[in-house]
Structure formats: structure tokens, C-alpha cells
Backbone bond lengths (Angstrom), bond angles and torsions (degrees), N, CA, C in turn:
res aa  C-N    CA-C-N  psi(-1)  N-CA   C-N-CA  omega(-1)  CA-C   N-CA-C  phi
1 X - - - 1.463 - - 1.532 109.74 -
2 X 1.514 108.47 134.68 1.510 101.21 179.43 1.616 119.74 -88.24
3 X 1.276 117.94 -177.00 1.737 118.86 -164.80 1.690 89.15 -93.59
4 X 0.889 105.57 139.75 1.413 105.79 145.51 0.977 121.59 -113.52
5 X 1.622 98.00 150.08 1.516 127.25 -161.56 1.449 109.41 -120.15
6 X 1.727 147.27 109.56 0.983 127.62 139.40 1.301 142.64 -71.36
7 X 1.359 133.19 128.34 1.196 129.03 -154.69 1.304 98.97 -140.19
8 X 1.704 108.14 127.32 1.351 114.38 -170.63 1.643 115.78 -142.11
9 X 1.380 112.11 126.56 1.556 124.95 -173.21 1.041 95.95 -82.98
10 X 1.612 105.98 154.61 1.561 126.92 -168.00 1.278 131.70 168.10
11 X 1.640 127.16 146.24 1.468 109.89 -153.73 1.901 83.18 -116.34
12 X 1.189 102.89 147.85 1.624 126.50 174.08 1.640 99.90 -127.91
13 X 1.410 95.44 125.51 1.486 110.40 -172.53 1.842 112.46 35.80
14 X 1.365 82.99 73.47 1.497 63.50 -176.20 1.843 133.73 114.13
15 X 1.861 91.75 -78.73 1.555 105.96 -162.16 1.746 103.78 -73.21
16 X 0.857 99.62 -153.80 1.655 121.25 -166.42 1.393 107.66 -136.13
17 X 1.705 131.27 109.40 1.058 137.38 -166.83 1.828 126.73 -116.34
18 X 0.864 142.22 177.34 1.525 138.72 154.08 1.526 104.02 -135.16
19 X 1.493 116.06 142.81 1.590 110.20 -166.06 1.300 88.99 -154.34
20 X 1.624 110.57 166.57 1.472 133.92 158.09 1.303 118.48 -113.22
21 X 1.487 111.69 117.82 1.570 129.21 -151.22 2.050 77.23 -76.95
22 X 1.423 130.46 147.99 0.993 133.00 174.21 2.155 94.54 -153.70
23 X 1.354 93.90 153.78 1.712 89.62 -169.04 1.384 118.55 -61.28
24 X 1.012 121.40 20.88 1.632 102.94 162.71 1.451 82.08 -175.12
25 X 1.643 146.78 33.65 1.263 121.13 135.35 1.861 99.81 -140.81
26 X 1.470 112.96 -165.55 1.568 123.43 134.31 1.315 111.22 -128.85
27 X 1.641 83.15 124.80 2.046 107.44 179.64 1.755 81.03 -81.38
28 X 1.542 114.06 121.37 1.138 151.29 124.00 1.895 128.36 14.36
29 X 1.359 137.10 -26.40 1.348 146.75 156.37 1.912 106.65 24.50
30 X 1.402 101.42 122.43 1.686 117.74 167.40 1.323 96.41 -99.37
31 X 1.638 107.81 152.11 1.598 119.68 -159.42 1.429 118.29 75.07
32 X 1.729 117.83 -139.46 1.064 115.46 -179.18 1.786 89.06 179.42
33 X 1.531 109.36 153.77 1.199 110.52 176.78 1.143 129.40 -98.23
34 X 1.373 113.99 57.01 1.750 131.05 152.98 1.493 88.35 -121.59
35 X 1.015 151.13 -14.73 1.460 130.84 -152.51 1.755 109.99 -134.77
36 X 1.641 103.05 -12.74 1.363 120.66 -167.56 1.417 115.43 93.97
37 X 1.501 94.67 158.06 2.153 91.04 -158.82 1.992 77.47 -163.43
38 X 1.171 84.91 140.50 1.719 108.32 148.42 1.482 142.73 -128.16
39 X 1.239 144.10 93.27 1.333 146.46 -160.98 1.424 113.48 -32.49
40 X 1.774 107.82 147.18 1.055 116.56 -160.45 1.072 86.41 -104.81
41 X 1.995 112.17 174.12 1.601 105.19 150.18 1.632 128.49 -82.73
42 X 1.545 111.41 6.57 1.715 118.82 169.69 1.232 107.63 -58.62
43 X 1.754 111.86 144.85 1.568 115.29 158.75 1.358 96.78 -133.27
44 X 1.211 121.50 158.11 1.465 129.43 -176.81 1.751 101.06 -119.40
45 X 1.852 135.35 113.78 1.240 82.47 175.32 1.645 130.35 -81.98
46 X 1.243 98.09 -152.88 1.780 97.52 -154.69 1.467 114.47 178.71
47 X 1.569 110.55 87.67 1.913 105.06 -164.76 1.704 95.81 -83.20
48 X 1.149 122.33 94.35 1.805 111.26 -176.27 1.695 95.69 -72.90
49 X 1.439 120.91 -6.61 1.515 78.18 170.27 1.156 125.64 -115.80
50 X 1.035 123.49 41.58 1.213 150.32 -149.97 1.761 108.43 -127.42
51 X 2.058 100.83 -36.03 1.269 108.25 -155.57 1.426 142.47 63.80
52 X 1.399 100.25 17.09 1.517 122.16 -163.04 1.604 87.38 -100.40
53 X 1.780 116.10 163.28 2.066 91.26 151.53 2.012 69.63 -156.99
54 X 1.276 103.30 -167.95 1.387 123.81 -166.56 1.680 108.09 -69.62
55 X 1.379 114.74 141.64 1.703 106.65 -166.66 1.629 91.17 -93.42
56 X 1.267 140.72 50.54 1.750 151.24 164.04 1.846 89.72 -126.35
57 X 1.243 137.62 -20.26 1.580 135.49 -154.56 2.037 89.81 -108.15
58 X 1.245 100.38 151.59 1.265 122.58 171.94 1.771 105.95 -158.97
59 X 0.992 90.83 126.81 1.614 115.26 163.01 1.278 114.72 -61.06
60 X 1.751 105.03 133.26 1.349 107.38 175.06 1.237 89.13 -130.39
61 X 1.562 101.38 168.83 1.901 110.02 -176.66 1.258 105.19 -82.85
62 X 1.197 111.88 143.78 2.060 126.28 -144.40 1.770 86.50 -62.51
63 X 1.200 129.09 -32.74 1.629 134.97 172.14 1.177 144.38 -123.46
64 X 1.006 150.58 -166.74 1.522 149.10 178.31 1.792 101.36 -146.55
65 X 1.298 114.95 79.85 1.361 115.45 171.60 1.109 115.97 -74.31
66 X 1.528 109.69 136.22 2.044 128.45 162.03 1.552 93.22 -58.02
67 X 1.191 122.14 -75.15 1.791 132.02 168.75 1.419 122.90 -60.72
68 X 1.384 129.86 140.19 1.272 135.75 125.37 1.698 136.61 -132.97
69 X 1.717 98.71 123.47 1.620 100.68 -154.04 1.528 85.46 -97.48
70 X 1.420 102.30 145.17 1.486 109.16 165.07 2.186 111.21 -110.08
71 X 1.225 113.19 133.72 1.222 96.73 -173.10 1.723 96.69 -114.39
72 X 1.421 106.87 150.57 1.592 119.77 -164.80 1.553 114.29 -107.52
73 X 1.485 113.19 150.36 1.900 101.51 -171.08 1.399 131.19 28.67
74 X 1.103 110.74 63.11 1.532 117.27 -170.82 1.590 115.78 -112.11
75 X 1.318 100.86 8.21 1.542 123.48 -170.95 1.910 111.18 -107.04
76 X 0.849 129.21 124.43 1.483 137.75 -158.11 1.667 88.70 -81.07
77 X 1.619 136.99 -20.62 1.014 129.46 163.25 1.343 147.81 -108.28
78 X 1.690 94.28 21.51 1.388 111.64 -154.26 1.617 86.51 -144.40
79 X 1.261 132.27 59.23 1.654 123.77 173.79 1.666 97.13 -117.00
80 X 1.761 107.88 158.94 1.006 122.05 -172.82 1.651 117.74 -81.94
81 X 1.552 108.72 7.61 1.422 131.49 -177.49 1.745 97.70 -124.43
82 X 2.225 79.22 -149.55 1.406 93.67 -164.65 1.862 103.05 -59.35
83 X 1.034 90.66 165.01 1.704 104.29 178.58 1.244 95.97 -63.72
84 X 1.915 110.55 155.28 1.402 111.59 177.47 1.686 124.43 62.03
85 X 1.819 112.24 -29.33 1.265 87.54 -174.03 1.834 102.41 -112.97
86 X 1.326 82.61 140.82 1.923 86.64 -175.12 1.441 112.17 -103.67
87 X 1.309 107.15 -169.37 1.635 109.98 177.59 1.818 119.64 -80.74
88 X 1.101 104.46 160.52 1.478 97.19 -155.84 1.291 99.69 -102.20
89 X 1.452 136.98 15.17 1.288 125.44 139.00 1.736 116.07 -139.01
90 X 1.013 102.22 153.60 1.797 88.01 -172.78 1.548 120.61 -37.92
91 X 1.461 131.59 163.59 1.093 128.97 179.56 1.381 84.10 -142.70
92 X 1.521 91.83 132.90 1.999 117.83 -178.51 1.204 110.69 -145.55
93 X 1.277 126.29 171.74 1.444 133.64 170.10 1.068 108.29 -171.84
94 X 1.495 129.20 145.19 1.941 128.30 -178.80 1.585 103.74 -93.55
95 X 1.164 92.42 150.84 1.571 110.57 -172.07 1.319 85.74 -121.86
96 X 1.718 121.72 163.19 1.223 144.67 137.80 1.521 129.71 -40.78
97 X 1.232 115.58 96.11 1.563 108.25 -171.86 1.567 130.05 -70.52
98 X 1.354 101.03 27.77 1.142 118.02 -177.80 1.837 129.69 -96.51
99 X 1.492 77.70 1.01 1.572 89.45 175.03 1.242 110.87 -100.56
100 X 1.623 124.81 12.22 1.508 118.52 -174.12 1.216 98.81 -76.94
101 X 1.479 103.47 167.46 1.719 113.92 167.80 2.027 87.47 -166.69
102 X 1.457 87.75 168.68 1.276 113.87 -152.59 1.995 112.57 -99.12
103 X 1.221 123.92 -168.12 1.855 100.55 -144.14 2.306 59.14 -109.45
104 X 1.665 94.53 143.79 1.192 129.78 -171.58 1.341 125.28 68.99
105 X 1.613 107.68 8.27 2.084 95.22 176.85 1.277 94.28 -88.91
106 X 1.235 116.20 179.46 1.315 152.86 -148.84 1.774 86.39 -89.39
107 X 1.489 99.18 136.04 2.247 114.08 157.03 1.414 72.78 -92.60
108 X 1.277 123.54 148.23 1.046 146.66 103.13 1.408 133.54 -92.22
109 X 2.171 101.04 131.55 1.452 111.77 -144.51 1.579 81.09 -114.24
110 X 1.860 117.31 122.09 1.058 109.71 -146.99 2.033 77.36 -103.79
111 X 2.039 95.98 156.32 0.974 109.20 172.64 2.081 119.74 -52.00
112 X 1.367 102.23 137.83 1.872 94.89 174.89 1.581 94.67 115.48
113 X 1.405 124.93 -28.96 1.407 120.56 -174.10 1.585 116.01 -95.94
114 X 1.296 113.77 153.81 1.435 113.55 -156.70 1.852 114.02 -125.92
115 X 1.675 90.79 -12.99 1.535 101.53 -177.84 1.504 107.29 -175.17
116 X 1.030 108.98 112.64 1.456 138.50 -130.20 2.048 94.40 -140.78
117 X 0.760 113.88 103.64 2.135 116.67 172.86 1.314 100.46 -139.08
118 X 1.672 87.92 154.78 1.330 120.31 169.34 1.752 129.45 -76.09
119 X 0.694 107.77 -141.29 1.640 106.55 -157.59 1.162 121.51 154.40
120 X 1.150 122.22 82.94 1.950 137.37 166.01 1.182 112.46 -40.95
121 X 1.397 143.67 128.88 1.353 121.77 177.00 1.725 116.23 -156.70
122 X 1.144 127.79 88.83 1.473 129.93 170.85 1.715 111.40 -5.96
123 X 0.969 151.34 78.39 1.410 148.29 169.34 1.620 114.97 -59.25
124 X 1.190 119.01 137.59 1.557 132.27 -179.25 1.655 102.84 -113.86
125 X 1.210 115.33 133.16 1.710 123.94 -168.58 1.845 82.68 -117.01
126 X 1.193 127.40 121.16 1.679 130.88 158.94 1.461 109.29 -63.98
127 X 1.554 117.49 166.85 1.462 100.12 -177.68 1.507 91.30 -131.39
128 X 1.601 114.80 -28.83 1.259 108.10 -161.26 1.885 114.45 -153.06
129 X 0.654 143.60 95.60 1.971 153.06 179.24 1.686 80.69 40.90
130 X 1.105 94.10 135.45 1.526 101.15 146.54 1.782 114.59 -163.70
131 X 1.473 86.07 126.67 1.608 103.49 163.84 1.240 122.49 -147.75
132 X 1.426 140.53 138.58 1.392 149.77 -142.69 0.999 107.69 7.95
133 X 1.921 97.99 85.37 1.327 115.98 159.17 1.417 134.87 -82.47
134 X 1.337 145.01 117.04 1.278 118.95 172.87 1.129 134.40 -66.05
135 X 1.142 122.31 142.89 1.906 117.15 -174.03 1.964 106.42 -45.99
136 X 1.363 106.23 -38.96 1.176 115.27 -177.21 1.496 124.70 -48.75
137 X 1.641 85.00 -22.49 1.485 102.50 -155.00 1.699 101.64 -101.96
138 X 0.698 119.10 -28.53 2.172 157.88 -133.29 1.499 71.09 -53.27
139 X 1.737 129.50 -78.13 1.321 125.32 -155.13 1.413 114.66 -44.38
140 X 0.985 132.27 -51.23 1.435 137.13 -172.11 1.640 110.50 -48.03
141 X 1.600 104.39 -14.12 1.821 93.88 -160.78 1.801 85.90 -115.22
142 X 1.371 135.42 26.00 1.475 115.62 -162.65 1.863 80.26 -142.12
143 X 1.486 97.09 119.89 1.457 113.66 158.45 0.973 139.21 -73.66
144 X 1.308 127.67 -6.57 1.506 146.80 -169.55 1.295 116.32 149.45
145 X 1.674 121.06 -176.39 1.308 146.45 171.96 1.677 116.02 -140.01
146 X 1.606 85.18 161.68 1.527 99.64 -165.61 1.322 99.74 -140.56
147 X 1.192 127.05 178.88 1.429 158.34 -176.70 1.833 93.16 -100.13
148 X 1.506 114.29 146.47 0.981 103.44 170.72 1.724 101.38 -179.46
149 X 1.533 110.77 161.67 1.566 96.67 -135.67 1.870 80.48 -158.65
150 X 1.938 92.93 86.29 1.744 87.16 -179.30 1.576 109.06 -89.66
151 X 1.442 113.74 101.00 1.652 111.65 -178.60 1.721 94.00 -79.55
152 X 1.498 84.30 159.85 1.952 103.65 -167.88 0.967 108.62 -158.61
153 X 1.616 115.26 122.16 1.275 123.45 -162.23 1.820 100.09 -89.72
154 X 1.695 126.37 111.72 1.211 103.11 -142.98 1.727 90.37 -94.61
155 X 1.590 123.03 -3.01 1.475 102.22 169.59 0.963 151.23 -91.46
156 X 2.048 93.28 21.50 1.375 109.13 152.94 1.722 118.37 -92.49
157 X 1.702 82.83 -25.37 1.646 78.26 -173.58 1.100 124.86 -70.04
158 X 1.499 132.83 -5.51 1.513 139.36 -109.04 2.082 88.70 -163.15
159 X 1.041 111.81 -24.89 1.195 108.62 -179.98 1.521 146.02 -52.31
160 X 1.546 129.74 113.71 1.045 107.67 -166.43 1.743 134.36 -22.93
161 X 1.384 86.91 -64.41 2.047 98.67 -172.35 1.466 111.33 -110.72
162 X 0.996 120.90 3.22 1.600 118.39 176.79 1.733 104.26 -133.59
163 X 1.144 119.70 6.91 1.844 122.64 174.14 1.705 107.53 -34.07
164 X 1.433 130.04 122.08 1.309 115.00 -122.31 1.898 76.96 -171.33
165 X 1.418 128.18 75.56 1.295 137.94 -163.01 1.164 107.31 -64.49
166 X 1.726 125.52 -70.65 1.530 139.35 160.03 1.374 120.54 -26.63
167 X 1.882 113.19 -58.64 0.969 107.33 162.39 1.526 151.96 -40.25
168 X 1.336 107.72 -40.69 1.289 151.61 -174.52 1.467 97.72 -70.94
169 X 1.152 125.52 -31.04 1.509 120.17 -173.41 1.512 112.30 -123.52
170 X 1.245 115.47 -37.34 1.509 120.23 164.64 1.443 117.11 -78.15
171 X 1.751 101.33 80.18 1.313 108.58 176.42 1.627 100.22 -115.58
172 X 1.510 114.88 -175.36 1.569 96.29 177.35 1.321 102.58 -96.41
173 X 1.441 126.99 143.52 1.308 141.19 162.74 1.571 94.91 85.73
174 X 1.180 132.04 51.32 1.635 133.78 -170.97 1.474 101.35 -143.42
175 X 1.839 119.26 21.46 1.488 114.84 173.61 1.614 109.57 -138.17
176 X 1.680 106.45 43.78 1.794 82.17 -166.40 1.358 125.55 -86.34
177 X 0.939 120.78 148.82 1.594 133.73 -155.05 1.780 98.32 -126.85
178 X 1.379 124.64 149.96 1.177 139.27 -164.68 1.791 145.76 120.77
179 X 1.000 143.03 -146.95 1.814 97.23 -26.64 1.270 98.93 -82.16
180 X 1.768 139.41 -5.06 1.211 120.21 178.54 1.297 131.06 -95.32
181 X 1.204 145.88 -175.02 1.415 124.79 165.41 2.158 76.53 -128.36
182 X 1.169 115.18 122.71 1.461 128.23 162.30 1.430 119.25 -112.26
183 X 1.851 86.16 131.93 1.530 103.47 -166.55 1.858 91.64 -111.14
184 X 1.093 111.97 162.10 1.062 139.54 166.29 1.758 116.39 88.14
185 X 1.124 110.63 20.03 1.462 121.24 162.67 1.224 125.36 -72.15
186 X 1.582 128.38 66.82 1.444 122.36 178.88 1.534 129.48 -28.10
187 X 1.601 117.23 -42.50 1.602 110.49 -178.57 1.627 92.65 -150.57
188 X 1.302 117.45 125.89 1.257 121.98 -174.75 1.442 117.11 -91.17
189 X 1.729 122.35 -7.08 1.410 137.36 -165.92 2.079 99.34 -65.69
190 X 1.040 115.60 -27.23 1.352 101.44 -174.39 1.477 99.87 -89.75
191 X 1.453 133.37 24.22 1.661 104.45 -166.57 1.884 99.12 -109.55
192 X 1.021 121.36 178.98 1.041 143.63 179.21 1.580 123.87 -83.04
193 X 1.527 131.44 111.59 1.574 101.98 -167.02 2.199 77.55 -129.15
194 X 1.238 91.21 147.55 1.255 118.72 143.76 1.523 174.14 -176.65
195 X 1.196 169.78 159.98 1.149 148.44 -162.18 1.662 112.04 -112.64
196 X 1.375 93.93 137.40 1.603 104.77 163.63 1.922 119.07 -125.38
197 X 0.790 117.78 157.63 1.160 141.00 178.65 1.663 120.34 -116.94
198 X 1.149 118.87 76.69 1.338 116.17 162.42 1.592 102.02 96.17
199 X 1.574 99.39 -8.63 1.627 96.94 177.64 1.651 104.87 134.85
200 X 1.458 98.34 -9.83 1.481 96.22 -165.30 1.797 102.20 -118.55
201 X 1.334 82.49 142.12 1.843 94.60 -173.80 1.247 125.14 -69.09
202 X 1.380 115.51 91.39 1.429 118.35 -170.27 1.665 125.07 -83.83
203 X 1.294 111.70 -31.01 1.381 128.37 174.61 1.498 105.13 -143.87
204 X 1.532 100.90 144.91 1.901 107.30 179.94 1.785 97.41 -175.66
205 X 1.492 86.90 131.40 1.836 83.82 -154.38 2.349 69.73 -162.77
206 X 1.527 104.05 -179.78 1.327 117.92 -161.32 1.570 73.69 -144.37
207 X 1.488 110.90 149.84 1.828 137.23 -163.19 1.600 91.39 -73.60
208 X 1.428 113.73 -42.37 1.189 113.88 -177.19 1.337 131.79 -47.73
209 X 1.534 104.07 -25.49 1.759 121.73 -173.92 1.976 96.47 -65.70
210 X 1.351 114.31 -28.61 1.213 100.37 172.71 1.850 135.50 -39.52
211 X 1.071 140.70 113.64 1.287 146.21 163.39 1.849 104.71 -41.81
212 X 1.415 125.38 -63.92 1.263 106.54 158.68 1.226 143.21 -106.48
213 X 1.586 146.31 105.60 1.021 139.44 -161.45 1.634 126.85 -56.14
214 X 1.251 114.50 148.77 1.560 116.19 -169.36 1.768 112.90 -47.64
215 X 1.407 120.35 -23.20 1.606 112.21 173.50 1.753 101.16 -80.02
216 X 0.777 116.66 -48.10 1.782 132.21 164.40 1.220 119.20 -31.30
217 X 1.270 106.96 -31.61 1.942 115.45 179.60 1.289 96.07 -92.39
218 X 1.670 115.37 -44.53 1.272 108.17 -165.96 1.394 132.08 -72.71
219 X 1.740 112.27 -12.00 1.304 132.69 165.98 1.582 101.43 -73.00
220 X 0.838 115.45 -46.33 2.305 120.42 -159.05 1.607 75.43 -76.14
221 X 1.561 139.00 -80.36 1.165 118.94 -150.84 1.504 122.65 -43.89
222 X 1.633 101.16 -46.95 1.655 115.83 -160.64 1.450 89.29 -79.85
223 X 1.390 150.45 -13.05 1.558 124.13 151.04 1.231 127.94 -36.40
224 X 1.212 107.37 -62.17 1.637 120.02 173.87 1.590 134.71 -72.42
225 X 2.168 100.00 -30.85 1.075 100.47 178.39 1.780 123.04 -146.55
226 X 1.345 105.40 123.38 1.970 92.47 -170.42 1.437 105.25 -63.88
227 X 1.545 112.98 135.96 1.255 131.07 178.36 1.345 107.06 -121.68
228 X 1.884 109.20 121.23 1.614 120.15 -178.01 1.158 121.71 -112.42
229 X 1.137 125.52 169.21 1.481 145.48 -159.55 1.743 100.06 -43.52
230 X 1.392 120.88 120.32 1.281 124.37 -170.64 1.341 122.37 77.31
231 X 1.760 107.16 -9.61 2.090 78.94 167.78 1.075 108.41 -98.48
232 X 1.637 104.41 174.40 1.734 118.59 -143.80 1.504 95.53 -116.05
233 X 1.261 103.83 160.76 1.450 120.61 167.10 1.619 126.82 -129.28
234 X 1.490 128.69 94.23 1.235 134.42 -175.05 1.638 110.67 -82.98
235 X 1.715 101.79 104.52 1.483 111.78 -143.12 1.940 97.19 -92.14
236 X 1.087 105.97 5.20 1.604 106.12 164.56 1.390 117.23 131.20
237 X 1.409 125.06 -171.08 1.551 113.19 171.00 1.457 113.66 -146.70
238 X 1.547 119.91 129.34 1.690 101.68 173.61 0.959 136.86 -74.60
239 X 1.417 121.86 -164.59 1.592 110.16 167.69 1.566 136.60 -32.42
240 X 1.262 123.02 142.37 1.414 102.97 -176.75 1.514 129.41 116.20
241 X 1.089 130.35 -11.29 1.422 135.75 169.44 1.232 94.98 -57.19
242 X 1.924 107.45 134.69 1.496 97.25 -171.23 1.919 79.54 -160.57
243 X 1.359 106.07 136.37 1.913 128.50 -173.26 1.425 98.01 -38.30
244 X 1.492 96.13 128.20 1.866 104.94 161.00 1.198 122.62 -124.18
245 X 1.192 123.71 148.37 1.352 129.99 175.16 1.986 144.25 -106.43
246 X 1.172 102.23 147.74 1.985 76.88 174.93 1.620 101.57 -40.27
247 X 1.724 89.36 156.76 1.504 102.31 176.81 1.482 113.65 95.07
248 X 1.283 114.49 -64.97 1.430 125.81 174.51 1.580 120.96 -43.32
249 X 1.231 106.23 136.29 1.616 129.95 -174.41 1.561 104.97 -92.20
250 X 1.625 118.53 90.94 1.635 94.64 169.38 1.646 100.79 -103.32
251 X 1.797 99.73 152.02 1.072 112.18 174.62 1.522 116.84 -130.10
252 X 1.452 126.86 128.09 1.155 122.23 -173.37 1.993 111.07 -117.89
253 X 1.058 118.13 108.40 1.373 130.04 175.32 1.279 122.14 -102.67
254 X 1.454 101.99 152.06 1.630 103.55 -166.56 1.499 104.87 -157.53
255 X 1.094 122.92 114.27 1.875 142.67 -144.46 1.999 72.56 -59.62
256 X 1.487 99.83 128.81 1.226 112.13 150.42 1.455 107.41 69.32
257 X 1.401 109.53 -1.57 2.036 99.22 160.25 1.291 103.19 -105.85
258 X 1.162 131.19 -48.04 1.068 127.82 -170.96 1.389 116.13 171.98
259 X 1.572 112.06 -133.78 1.609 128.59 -173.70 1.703 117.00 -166.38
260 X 1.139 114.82 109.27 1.719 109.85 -157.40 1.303 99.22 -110.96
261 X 1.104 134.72 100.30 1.661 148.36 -179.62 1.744 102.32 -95.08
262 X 1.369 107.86 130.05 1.228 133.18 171.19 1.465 120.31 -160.40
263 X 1.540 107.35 113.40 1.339 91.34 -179.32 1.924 113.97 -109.79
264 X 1.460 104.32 174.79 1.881 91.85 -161.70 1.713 92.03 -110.53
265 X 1.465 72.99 146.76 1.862 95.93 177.56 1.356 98.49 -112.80
């Protein structure tokens, strides 16, 4: 069994950091872990279970992807048909990675929109080139996971004559991902993912409910498309996306990655 490691980017006064989330600090790391890193003697403190961290610390999103693929109905309880039955090969599409943001900035819910949800979502961090991958092979090319939380404004998506999917999700600050990127999770299908809202349990489903598994995406994507060091993969969402508003606290958790807090303005 491998160690896991959380590892979390972040600016202190300012700078731009790489750290190891540890229970009540982050010890400090030169480099970064796609490229190699060695621990510093800095600690920042940091109660993670608490969800609290130091008011000099800000969260950054565990990466900076060239790519971001979003993958669609991938949940055995969440298809646009009969129950249980999904599409018979993955369905993906790239978004602009420019709508990420990091675990505590601000959604901003932009004026003109009328229904606006969240979205729990297993995140995939790449570590290294990949194209025609085999599922067999899939682990070797994925650096970690994240928490990740595709909000979608659905009355664009959803619209009679202009229904507009990409759009609908590539808004700014409508992809945040975090706060860790965790390495050493051999198979993520048994873990637990879910979302709350303000405290209340909106979605809660196990990775496994997926129709295709994370080596499974990673073969169907890398047919069509090379995926490099740091881009992400938003591997779907289950049942349960349900309207949010300014004010509102969403939180998306996932047994053993973490806890991704963002609330919407």
C-alpha cells in the first residue's frame, strides 16, 4: 500500500509555495511533486481539521493545467435516461482552464443567471504525456487527485434554443478544485464523495457508482487527446446537483482527499 501524501500550493505573504498538508501544520517542500521536491525546515501553522489554516496562507488550486476535460453522466444514478443505464462510451469535452480557482475563493454567481448548481466531482491531476493509454496502464500516467466542484449555470445549459454545455460551465471562477492534490491512492473506486450546502447533504454516492472507471476515462480520452503533466480530469457527478445561491457555503468532500470549501457571492 502506498503513503499518502497531501500536497498543497499556496501563496504566504504574497509568494507562491508547494507544501505538505500535515495535521496541524504545512512543512514547507522546494520543487514540487511532478518534478521532485525536498522538505524544507518552514512550517506554516495549519489546523486541517478544523479547516481553519493561518490568515498570511491562501490556497491555490493544487495545479495550473494546459487542459481541462470535463466528463458527462458517468454516475449509474445520475443519467439523462433510463436509471442505471449510461452511455456506452465516455462522453467528455475540454473546457478552458481558466475558470479554476482554488479551495476558499469566492464562486462568483454572475448577474443574468437564474439557476446556477453545484457538482461534487473526483478530480484526476496527470503526471506525465499521455496518449494511447491503456486502462491497464492508466496508473502510471496520473499524479494525484483532488476535490473538485463543476458548478453549471443550468439556464444556459438547459435552454430551449441556445442550450450551450461548455458555456454553461466555462464561466470564471465556476471550476474550483482543491485544496489538495493526493498522491498515493492506488484505486479511488471504494471512497466516499460528497456535497453539502450550508451543512446539508446534497449529494453522497461511492466513486464506484461510476459507469466508467478513472483508468477507463483515461484510455477513451488519450485516444483522441495527449494529456500533459498537470492537466486535470473532472471525472463526473452523481445524483444530486441541487440550485445555489449568494451566501451559500458549498462543500465538496471526498474520504481521504480532502474537503473543498467555496462559498458563492
Amino acid at each position: 500500500m502506498s503513503e499518502i501524501i497531501r500536497f498543497v500550493r499556496y501563496l504566504y505573504n504574497g509568494e507562491e509555495h508547494w507544501g505538505i498538508s500535515k495535521a496541524l501544520y504545512i512543512q514547507e517542500i522546494s520543487g514540487d511533486p511532478c518534478n521532485g521536491y525536498r522538505a524544507t525546515d518552514i512550517q506554516h501553522s495549519y489546523a486541517e481539521q478544523s479547516e481553519k489554516h493561518d490568515e498570511h496562507l491562501e490556497f491555490l488550486p493544487p495545479c495550473q493545467p494546459g487542459q481541462m476535460i470535463i466528463v458527462g453522466w458517468n454516475y449509474k444514478d445520475h443519467t439523462p435516461g433510463a436509471a442505471g443505464k449510461g452511455p456506452e462510451i465516455p462522453l467528455f469535452y475540454p473546457l478552458s482552464p481558466r475558470s479554476i480557482i482554488g479551495h476558499g475563493h469566492k464562486v462568483i454567481y454572475p448577474v443574468g443567471l437564474s439557476r446556477v448548481e453545484h457538482e461534487a466531482e473526483l478530480v484526476v491531476i496527470i503526471g506525465k504525456r499521455a496518449k494511447n493509454v491503456k486502462a491497464a496502464d492508466a496508473n502510471e500516467y496520473i499524479l494525484g487527485y483532488s476535490c473538485g466542484n463543476d458548478v453549471s449555470a443550468r439556464d444556459i445549459q438547459n435552454h430551449p434554443e441556445y442550450a450551450n454545455l461548455p458555456r454553461a460551465k466555462t464561466v470564471d471562477t465556476f471550476s474550483p478544485i482543491g485544496p489538495f492534490l493526493v498522491t498515493g491512492i492506488d484505486d479511488p473506486s471504494g471512497l466516499a464523495i460528497e456535497a453539502r450546502v450550508n451543512g446539508e447533504v446534497r449529494q453522497s454516492a461511492k466513486i464506484s457508482d461510476m459507469f466508467f472507471s478513472v483508468p477507463e476515462l483515461i484510455e477513451s480520452i488519450t485516444q483522441y487527446m495527449t494529456l500533459e503533466p498537470w492537466d486535470v480530469i473532472f471525472t463526473g457527478t452523481p445524483q444530486g446537483p441541487s440550485a445555489v445561491h449568494p451566501g451559500d457555503t458549498m462543500v465538496v468532500q471526498i474520504e481521504k482527499v480532502g474537503a473543498l470549501i467555496n462559498q458563492v457571492v
